[in-house]
C-alpha positions in Angstrom: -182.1 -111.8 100.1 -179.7 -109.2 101.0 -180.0 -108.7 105.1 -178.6 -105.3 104.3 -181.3 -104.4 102.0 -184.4 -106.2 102.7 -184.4 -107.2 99.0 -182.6 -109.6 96.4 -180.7 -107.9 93.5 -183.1 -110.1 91.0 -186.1 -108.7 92.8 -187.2 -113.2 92.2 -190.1 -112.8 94.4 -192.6 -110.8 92.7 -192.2 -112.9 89.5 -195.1 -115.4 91.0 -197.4 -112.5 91.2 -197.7 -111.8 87.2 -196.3 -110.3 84.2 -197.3 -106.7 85.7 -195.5 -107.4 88.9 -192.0 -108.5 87.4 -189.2 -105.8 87.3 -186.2 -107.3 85.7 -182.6 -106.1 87.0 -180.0 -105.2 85.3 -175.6 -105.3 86.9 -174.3 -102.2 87.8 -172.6 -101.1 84.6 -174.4 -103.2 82.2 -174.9 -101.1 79.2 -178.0 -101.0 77.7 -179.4 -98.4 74.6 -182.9 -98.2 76.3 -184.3 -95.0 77.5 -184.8 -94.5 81.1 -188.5 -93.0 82.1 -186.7 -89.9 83.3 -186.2 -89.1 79.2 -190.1 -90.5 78.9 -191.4 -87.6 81.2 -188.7 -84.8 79.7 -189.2 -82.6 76.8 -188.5 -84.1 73.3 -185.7 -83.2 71.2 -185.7 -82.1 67.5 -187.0 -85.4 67.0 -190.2 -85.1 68.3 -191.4 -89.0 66.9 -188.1 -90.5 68.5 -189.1 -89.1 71.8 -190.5 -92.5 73.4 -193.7 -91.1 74.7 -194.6 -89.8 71.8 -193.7 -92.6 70.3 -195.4 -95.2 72.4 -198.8 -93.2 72.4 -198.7 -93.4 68.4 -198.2 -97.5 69.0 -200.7 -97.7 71.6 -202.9 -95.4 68.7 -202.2 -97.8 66.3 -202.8 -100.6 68.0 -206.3 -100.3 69.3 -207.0 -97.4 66.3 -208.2 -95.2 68.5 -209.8 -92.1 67.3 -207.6 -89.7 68.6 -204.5 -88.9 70.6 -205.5 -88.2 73.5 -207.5 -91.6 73.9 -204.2 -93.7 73.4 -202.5 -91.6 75.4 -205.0 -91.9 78.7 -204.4 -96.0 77.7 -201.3 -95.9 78.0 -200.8 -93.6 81.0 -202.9 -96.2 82.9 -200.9 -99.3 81.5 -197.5 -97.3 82.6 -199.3 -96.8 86.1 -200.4 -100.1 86.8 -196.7 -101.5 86.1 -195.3 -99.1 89.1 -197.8 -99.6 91.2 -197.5 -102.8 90.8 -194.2 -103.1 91.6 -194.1 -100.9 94.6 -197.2 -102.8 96.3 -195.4 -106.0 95.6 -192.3 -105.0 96.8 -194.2 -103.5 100.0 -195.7 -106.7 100.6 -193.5 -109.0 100.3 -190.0 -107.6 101.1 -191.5 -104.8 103.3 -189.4 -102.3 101.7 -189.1 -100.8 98.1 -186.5 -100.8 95.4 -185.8 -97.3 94.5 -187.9 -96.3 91.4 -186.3 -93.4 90.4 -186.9 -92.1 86.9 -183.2 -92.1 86.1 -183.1 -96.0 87.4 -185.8 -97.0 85.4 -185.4 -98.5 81.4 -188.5 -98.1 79.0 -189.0 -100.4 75.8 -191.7 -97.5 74.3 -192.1 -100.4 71.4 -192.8 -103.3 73.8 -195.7 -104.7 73.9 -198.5 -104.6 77.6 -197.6 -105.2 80.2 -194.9 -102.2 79.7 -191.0 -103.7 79.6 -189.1 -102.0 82.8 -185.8 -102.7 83.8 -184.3 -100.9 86.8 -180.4 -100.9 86.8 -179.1 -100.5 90.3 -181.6 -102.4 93.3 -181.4 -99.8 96.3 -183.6 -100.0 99.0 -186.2 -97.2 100.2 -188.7 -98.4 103.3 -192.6 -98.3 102.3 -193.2 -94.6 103.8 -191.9 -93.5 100.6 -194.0 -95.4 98.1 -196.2 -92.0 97.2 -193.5 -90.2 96.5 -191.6 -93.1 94.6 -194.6 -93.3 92.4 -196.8 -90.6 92.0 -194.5 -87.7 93.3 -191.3 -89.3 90.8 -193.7 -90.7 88.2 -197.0 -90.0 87.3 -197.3 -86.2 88.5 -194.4 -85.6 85.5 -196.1 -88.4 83.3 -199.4 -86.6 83.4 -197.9 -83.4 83.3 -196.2 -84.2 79.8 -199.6 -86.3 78.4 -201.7 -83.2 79.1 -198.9 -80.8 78.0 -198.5 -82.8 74.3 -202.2 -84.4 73.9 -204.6 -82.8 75.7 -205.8 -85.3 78.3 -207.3 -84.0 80.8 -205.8 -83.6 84.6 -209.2 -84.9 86.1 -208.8 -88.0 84.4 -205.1 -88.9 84.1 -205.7 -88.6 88.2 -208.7 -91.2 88.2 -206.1 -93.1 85.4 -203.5 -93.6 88.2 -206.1 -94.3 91.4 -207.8 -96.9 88.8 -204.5 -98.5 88.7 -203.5 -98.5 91.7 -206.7 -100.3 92.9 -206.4 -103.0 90.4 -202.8 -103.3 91.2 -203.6 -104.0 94.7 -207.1 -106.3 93.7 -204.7 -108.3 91.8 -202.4 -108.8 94.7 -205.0 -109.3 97.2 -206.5 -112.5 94.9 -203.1 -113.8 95.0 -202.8 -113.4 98.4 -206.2 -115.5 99.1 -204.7 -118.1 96.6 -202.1 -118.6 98.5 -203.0 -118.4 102.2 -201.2 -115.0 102.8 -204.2 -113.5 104.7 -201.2 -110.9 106.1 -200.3 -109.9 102.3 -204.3 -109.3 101.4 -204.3 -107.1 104.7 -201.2 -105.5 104.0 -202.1 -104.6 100.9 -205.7 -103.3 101.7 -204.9 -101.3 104.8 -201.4 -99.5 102.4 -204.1 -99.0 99.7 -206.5 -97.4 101.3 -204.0 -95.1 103.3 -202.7 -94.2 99.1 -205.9 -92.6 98.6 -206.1 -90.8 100.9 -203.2 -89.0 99.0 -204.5 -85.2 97.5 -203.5 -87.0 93.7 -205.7 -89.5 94.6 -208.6 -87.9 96.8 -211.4 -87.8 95.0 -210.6 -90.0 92.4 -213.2 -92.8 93.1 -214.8 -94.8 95.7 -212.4 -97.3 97.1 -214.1 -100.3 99.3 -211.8 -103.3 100.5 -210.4 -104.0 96.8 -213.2 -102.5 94.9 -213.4 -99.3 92.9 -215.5 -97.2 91.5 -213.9 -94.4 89.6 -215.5 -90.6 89.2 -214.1 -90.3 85.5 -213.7 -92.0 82.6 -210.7 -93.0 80.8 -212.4 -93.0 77.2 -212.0 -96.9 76.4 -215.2 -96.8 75.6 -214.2 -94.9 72.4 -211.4 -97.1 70.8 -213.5 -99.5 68.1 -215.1 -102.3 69.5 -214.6 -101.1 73.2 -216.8 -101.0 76.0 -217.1 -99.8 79.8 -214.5 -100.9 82.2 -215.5 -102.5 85.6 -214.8 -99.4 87.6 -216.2 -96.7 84.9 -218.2 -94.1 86.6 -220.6 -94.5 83.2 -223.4 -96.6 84.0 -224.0 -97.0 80.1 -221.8 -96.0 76.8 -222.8 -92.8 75.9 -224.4 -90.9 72.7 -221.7 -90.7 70.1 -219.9 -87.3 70.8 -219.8 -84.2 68.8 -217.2 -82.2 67.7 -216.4 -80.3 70.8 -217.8 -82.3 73.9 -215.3 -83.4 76.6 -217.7 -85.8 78.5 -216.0 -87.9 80.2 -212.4 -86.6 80.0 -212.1 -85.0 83.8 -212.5 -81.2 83.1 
């Protein structure tokens, strides 16, 4: 570890904690043809299908054939939002200070598949205080911004997306914590959560109790084929087949 920084330039210890956890590092200089998240969140260019948004909602489409746009896009705005927060709680509890995620920092591989392939490029430390605005001031205000802007989601639930994320992020490090007899990580992480919602993004979003969560909207899984209610789904059961026109469900 770098006593200048708090943190090592490989960012080694969050790899224990899980694929969503891991941010891989890249040398100052190291050139690499991947587009940072900063491009993700900006407007597309002529080529509106190169534009890696774009393209990974069409993937994430594909992939689970969902029904329409706007459904693979509110997946994949809550796969991108578990990876930060992921990262930033892990960093938070283990280093006690965060790696800067800045949008410009920060590679995308669009075509990889879950969890979502980050790299960051240059490790430079910013103390905890800062993780909101790392994360949902740098990241998924803009991300949710452009999702509603090109498909339609809804702001109501892209906000329950990211506090849905954010408390599985932080149930996922709490178990590890237990596994491993870090009571201080589990209490770290609880207490940080719960000051997170408290946040005007995330007021409102859901219930949040020790690492449970019970959101107030619905992130339309249930509509991709074969797919179900997830744990934290304000829906008590799945719902009539919708008709052309209904947004139950989507935030508004």
């Amino acid at each position: 570890m770098d006593p200048e920084t708090g943190l090592d330039p490989a960012l080694a210890a969050l790899r224990p904690l899980g694929g969503f956890f891991v941010l891989r590092t890249l040398l100052p200089g190291a050139g690499d043809p991947l587009p940072t998240l900063a491009d993700a969140y900006g407007s597309p260019s002529s080529d509106v299908y190169g534009h890696p948004l774009i393209f990974r909602v069409r993937k994430v489409a594909e992939s689970v054939r969902a029904p329409e746009d706007r459904v693979a896009a509110s997946l994949a705005h809550q796969s991108l939002a578990s990876r930060l927060w992921s990262v930033a709680l892990g960093s938070a509890a283990l280093y006690g200070r965060l790696p800067d995620l800045d949008p410009a920092l920060l590679r995308w591989d669009a075509d990889a598949s879950a969890p979502d392939d980050l790299w960051l490029t240059e490790v430079r430390p910013r103390p905890v205080d800062d993780l909101a605005a790392l994360v949902l001031d740098a990241h998924l205000e803009p991300l949710a911004e452009a999702l509603h802007a090109r498909f339609r989601v809804a702001p109501g639930l892209l906000r329950g997306n990211a506090g849905s994320a954010l408390a599985g992020s932080a149930r996922q490090l709490i178990l590890w914590a237990r596994q491993h007899g870090r009571s201080d990580v589990a209490a770290g992480t609880r207490a940080l959560t719960a000051r997170l919602f408290t946040h005007p993004l995330l007021a409102g979003t859901g219930t949040f109790t020790g690492p449970r969560f019970r959101r107030s909207s619905c992130c339309l899984y249930y509509r991709v084929p074969g797919g179900g209610l997830c744990g934290d789904c304000c829906l008590d059961a799945l719902p009539r087949a919708p008709r052309l026109g209904d947004h139950e469900g989507t935030g508004r």
